[in-house]
Every structure is written in C-alpha cells, then in structure tokens.
C-alpha positions in Angstrom: 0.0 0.0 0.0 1.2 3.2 -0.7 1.4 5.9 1.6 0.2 9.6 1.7 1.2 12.3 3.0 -0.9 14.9 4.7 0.3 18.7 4.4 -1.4 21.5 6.2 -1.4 24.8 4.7 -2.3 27.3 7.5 -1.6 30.9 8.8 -4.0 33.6 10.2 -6.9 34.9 7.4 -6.2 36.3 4.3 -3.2 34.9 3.8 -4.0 32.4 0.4 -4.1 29.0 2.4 -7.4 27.9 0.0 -5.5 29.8 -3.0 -2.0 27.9 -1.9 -3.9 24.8 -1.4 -5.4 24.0 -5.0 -2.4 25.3 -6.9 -0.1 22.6 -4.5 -3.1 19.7 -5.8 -3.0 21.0 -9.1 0.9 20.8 -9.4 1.2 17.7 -7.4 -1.5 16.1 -9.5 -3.5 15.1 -6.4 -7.0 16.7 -4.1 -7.1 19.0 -1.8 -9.4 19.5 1.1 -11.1 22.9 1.3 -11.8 24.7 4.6 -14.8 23.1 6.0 -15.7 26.5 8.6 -15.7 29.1 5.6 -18.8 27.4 4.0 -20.5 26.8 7.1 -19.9 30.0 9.3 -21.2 31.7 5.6 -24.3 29.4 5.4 -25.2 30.2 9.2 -28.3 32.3 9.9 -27.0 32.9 13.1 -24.1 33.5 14.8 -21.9 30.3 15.3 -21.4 29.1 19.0 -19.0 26.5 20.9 -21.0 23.6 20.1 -20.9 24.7 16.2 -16.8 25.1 16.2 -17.0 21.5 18.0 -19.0 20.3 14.6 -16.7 22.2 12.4 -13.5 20.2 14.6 -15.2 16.9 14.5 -16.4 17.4 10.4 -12.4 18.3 9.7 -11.9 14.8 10.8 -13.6 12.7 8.9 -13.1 14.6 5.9 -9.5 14.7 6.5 -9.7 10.5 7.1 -11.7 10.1 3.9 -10.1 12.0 1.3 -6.4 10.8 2.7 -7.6 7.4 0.9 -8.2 8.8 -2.7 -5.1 11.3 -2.0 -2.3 10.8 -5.1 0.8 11.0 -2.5 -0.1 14.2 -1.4 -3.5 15.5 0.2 -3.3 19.4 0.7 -5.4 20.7 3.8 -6.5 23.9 3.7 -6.6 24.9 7.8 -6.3 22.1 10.6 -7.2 21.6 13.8 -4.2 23.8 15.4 -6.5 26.7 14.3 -9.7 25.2 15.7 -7.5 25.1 18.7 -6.8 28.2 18.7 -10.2 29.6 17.4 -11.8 27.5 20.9 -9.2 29.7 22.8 -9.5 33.1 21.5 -13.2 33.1 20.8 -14.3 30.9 24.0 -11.0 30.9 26.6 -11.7 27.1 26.7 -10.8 23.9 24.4 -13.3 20.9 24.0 -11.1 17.9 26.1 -11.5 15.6 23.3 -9.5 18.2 20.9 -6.1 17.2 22.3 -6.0 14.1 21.6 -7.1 13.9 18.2 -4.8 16.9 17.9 -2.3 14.1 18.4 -3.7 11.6 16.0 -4.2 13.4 13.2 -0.7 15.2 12.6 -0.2 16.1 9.7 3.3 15.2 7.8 4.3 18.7 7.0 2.7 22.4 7.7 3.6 25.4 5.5 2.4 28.2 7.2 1.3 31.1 5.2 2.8 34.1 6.2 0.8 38.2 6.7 2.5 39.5 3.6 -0.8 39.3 1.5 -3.3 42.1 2.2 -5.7 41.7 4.6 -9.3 41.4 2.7 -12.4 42.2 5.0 -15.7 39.3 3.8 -18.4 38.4 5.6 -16.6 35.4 7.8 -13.3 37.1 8.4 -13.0 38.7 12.0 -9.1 38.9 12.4 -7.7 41.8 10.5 -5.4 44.3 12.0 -2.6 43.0 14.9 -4.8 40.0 15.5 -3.2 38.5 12.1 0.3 38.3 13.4 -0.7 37.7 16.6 -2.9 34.0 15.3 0.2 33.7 13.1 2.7 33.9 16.5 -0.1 31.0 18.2 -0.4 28.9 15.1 3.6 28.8 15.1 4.2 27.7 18.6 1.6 25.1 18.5 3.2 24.0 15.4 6.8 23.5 17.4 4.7 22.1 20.6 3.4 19.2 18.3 6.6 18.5 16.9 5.6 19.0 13.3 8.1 20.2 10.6 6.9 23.1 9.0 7.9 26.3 6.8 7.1 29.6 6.7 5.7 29.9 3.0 6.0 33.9 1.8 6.0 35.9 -1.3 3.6 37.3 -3.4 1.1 35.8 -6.6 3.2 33.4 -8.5 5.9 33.4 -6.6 3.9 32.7 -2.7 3.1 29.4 -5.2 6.5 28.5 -6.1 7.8 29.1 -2.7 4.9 26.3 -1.7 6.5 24.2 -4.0 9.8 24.3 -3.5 9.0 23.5 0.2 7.2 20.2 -0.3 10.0 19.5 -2.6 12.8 19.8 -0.5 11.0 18.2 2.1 10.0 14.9 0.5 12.7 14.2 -1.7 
C-alpha cells in the first residue's frame, strides 16, 4: 500500500491558504481539502457558538480521514485543527477535552504556514484583521513546534507565494 502524505497549509486569514492549497493539488497532481468553517460559518443564519466550532472540529476529521484514501501522495489541507484550537481559545477561553488528543492523531506530515504578507481582505466570515493576524500567526507557530511538526514559513507574493509552496514540499520529501 502506498502511503500519503498529509500537508497543512495554515496561517491567520487572508493569507491564500485555500489559493496555496489548489495550486499545491494542481501541481502535485493530487485533491485538496477545502476549509470546512468558511462554507459553514457563511451558510449560518446565526451566529456560530462553541457547540458549532466543536462540529466544524469533528467534520475536519472525517473529511481529512476520507479524502487521505483517494489522495495521489499528497492531500493538501486547507486549515487544521491547530486553528480550531486556537479559534476554541480566542473566541471561548476554553478547548473541548477531546480536541487534544485527536490533535495528536491526526498530525499532519508537513505544515507550511502562510505568512501576513498578503493584504488583509475584510468578507463576511473574516473577524481577524489588524494586529490579531500576526498575533494568530505567533499561536499557530508555537503550536506548530509544541506538536513537533516540521513546518515552513511559505512567503512571497502571486506566482511566486506558489512557487515558494512548492519548493517547500520538494525539499521536504525528496
């Protein structure tokens, strides 16, 4: 059986994980998993509570479980649960006692984590503009190093933010 490889494209909002995401599955010749909490924060008629970032969490799961079998190699993950971690802790100043654990289960092989150099673009699910962006970015990298995962710091603008994304799954997997 042959193996793949899960790699988590993060970093606060705005910062072209979804963008990064499809163009790594499109080079790569392989699927990529979309945010799950864009589409349904959007298609809320409501505000989203704990219990609904729980769902989001436990949706990100299975989805990430299923689509690592029909994966060619690689499956790109747009977002992860480090950022549900965090979004439980910002948002609610508490973290679901299950979340830990599957933290710890589902690692993925390899983050890149998108850094602020993109403009920040206000839409109708973003709420972290401002400081707030470096600060997520400053969370998402320590849990990165508390977990143990090897990552990099994926900058640059258009084409090149792409290439850069490349380069760094290259020279990680060969």
């Amino acid at each position: 059986m042959i193996k793949n490889y899960k790699v988590v494209i993060t970093g606060a909002e705005s910062t072209g994980k979804s963008a990064v995401s499809r163009y790594l599955a499109n080079y790569f010749d392989t699927i990529w998993l979309p945010e799950f909490a864009r589409d349904f924060v959007e298609n809320l008629n409501r505000p989203y509570i704990y219990e609904d970032v729980e769902f989001i969490a436990k949706t990100q799961i299975n989805q990430e479980a299923n689509m690592l079998k029909k994966a060619n190699k690689f499956l790109f993950i747009d977002t992860s649960l480090i950022i549900t971690k965090i979004w439980f802790k910002v948002v609610y100043n508490k973290i679901p006692n299950w979340l830990e654990e599957k933290i710890c289960e589902t690692k993925p092989n390899f983050y890149l984590l998108c850094n602020n150099d993109l403009e920040w673009i206000p839409d109708k699910v973003r709420e972290n503009g401002g400081e707030m962006r470096q600060k997520l970015f400053d969370m998402y990298l320590a849990e990165i190093i508390n977990y143990s995962v090897d990552y990099e710091v994926i900058k640059g603008v258009g084409e090149q933010r792409f290439l850069n994304a490349v380069s760094a799954v290259k020279n990680y997997f060969e």
